[in-house]
C-alpha positions in Angstrom: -16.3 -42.2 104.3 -12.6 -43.2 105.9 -13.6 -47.3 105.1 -14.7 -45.8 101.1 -11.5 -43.9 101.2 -9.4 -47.0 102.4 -10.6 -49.5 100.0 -10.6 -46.5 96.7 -7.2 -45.7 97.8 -4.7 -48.4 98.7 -1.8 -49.9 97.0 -1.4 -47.8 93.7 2.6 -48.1 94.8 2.1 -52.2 94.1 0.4 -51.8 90.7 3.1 -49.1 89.5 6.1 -51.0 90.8 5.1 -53.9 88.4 5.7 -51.9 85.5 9.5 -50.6 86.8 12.9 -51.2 85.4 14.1 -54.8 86.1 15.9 -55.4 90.0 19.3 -56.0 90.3 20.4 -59.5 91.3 20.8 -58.6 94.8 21.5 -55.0 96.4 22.6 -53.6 99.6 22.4 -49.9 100.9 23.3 -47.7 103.8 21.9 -44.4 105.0 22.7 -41.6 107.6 20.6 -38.5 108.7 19.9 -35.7 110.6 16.7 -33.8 111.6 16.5 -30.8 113.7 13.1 -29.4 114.1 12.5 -27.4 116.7 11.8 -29.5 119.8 12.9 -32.8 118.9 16.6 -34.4 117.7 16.6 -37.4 115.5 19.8 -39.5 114.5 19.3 -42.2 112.3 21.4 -45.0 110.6 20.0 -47.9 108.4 21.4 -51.2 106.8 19.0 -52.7 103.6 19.6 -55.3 101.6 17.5 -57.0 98.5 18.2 -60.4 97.0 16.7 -62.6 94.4 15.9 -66.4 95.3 15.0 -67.9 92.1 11.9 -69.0 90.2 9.2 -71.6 91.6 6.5 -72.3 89.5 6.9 -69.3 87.0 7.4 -67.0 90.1 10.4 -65.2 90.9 11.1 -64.7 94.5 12.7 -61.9 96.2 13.9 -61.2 99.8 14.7 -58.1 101.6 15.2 -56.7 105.2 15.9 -53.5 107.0 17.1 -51.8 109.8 17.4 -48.4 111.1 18.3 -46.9 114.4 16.8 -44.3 115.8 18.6 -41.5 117.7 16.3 -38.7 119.3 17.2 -35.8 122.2 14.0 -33.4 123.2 12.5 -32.6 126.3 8.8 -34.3 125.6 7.9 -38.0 126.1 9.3 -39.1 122.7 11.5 -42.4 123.4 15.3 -41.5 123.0 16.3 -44.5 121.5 13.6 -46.5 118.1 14.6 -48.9 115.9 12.6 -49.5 112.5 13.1 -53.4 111.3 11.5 -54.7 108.6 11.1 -58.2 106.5 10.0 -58.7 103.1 9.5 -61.3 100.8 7.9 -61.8 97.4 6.2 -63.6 94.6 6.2 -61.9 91.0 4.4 -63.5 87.4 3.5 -61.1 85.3 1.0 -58.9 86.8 0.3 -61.7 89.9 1.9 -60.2 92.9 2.0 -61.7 96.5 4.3 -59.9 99.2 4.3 -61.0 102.7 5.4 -58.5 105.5 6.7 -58.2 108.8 7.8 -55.0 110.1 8.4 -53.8 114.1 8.9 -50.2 114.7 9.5 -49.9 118.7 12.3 -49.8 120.8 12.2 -53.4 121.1 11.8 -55.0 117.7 9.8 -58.5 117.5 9.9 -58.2 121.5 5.5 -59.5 120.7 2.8 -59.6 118.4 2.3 -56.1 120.0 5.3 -54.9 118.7 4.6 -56.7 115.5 2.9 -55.9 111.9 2.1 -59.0 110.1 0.9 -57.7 106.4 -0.2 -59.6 103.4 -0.4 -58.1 100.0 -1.7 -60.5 96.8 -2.8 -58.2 93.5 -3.5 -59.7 90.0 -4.2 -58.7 86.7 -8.1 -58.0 85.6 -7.9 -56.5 82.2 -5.5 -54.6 80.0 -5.8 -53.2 76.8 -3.8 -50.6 74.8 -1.9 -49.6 78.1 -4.6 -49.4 80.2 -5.2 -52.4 82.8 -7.4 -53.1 85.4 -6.0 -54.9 88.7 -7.5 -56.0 91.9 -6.1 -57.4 95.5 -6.5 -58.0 99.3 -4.3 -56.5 102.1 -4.3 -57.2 105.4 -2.0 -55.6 108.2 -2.3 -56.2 111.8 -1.3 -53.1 113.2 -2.4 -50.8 110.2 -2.9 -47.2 111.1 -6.2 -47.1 109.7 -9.2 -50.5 110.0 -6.5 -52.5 111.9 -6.8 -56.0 111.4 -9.3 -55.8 108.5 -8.6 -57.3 105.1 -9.5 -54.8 102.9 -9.9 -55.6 98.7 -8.9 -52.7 96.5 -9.5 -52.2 92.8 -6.5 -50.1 90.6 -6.3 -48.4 87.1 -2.9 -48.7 85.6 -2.4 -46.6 82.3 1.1 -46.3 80.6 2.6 -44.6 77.6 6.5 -43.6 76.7 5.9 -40.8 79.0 3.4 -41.4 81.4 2.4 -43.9 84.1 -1.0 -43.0 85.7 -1.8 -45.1 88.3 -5.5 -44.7 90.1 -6.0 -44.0 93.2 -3.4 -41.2 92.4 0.0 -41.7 91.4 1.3 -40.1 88.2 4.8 -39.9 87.0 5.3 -38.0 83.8 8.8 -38.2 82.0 8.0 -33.9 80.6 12.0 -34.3 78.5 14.3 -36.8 78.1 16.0 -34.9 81.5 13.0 -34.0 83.5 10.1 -36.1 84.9 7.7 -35.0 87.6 5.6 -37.3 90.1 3.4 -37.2 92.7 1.1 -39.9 95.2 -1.3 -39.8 97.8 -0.7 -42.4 101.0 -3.9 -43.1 102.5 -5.6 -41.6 104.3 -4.4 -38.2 104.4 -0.6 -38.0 103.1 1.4 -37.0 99.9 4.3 -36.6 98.2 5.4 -34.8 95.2 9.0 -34.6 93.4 10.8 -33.6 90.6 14.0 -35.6 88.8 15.9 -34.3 86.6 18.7 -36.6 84.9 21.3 -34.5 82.9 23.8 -37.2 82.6 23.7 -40.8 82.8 26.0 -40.8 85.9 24.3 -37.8 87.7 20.7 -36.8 88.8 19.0 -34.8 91.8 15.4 -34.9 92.9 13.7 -32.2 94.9 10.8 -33.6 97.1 8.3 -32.6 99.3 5.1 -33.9 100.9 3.6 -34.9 104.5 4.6 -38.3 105.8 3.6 -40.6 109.0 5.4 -42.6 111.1 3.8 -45.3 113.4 5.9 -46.5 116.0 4.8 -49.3 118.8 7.0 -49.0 122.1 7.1 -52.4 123.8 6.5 -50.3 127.5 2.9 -48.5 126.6 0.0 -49.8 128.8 -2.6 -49.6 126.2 -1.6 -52.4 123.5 -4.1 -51.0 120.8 -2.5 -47.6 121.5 0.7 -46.5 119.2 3.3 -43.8 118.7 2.8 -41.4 115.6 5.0 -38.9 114.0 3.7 -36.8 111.5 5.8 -33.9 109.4 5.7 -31.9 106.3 9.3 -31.8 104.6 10.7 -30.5 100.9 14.1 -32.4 100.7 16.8 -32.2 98.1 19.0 -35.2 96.8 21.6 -35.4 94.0 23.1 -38.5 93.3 26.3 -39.7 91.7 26.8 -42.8 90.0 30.3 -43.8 90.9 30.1 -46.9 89.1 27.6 -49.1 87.0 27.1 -50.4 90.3 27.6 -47.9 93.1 25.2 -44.6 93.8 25.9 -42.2 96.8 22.8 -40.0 97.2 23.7 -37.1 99.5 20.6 -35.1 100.9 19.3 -31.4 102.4 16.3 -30.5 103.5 13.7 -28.8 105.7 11.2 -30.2 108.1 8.5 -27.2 108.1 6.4 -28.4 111.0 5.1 -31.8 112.7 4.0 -33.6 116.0 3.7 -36.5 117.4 1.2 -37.5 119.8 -0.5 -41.6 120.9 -3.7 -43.1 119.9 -5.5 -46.4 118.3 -5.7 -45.0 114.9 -3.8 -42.2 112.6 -6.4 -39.6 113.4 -6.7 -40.4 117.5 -4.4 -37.5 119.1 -3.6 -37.8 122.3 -1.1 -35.9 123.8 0.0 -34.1 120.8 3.2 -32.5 121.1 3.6 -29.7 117.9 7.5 -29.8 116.2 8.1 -26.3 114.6 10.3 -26.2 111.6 14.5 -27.1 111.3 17.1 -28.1 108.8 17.6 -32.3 107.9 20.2 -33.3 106.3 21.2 -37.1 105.1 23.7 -39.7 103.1 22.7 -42.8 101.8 24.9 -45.1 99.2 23.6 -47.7 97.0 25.3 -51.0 95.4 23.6 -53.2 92.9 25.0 -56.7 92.5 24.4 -57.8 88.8 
């Protein structure tokens, strides 16, 4: 049922990012936060950046990378000090779509392929008609929580209107007024997220969030290699953001971790010395600017 699940349920983020507002030329962002749940500190400050490379063959290339640092003070085994970096780069035409991947979440970055997720995402168009198309792909990811290592094919329903973007295996985002849109997703295998935007002004909006998220994490010093580091918490989060310019957002953020753990094992549902989070206050500010 988990491999059924897998393949019925990957990627709809992909398909509905094709159908998105057009990127800036090139953008970079900064972010700073603060979680206190009960039992375990986090600190965290991130860098991103996004930039356009040109066309090559009728494709336009993009680039992006990441980094975020990873402050945390508790009395369990969690590591004190985790850094999240992450490369990206790809290949749009149309409804063709081939990213390339690799990401290191440990407390040495890169340090080996152990370290190391290596993905590969290609998805192309099947069928569309009167809004509604059919799309199907391959992934593969080394260190993926879930059939590591296995390239798994996917098939996705893409219907959009004026007002609605359905996207299948769920996501739905539903513009309800010209000021309020709601949305919500499911992450294989066993996560979600929902939200609600509302835009008043042109230069003003605030979203409300909430779901259950997971966080792998691969620390270069564990004995067991196939073994990781997950962090798993339920959150509602609130974030208005200004628009200081045509080019400049700064999204401030507060918010509520209601519980969590984290615990090792080779897959998402392996718990091994789980360690249970109770509930504390998060708060966060991130700023945005969009080279045109």
């Amino acid at each position: 049922m988990k491999f059924i699940s897998a393949l019925c349920l990957l990627f709809p983020a992909a398909a509905a990012a094709q159908t998105g507002p057009p990127k800036p030329a090139a953008s970079l962002g900064a972010s700073l936060s603060y979680s206190a749940p009960e039992g375990l500190i986090s600190r965290r400050t991130g860098i991103s950046g996004e930039t356009a490379l040109g066309k090559t063959a009728g494709f336009g290339l993009r680039a992006a990378a990441d980094l975020e640092h990873l402050r945390n003070l508790g009395p369990g085994y969690f590591p004190g000090e985790l850094y999240k970096a992450g490369l990206k780069l790809t290949a749009e035409k149309g409804d063709t779509r081939l990213a390339l991947n690799l990401n290191s979440n440990s407390d040495r970055p890169f340090n080996s392929p152990s370290e190391t997720d290596l993905g590969l995402t290609f998805m192309a168009l099947l069928s569309e008609k009167n809004g509604s198309a059919w799309l199907w792909g391959l992934n593969y990811s080394s260190r993926r929580p879930f059939l590591r290592g296995l390239p798994l094919p996917f098939l996705t329903y893409r219907y959009t209107s004026k007002t609605l973007l359905v996207v299948l295996p769920f996501m739905v985002r539903w513009q309800a007024s010209k000021t309020i849109a709601l949305s919500a997703s499911y992450q294989p295998v066993k996560y979600f997220k929902a939200g609600l935007n509302w835009r008043p002004l042109p230069f003003f909006r605030a979203e409300l969030e909430g779901g259950t998220a997971l966080e792998q994490f691969l620390p270069a010093g564990r004995k067991d290699k196939s073994r990781a580091l997950y962090y798993e918490a339920s959150y509602i989060s609130l974030k208005p953001s200004l628009s200081l310019s045509r080019a400049f957002e700064l999204t401030p953020a507060l918010g509520w971790q209601f519980s969590g753990l984290y615990y090792t094992g080779a897959r998402y549902d392996d718990y091994k010395a789980k360690t249970r989070l109770r509930g504390g206050p998060a708060l966060g500010l991130s700023a945005k600017y969009n080279f045109r």
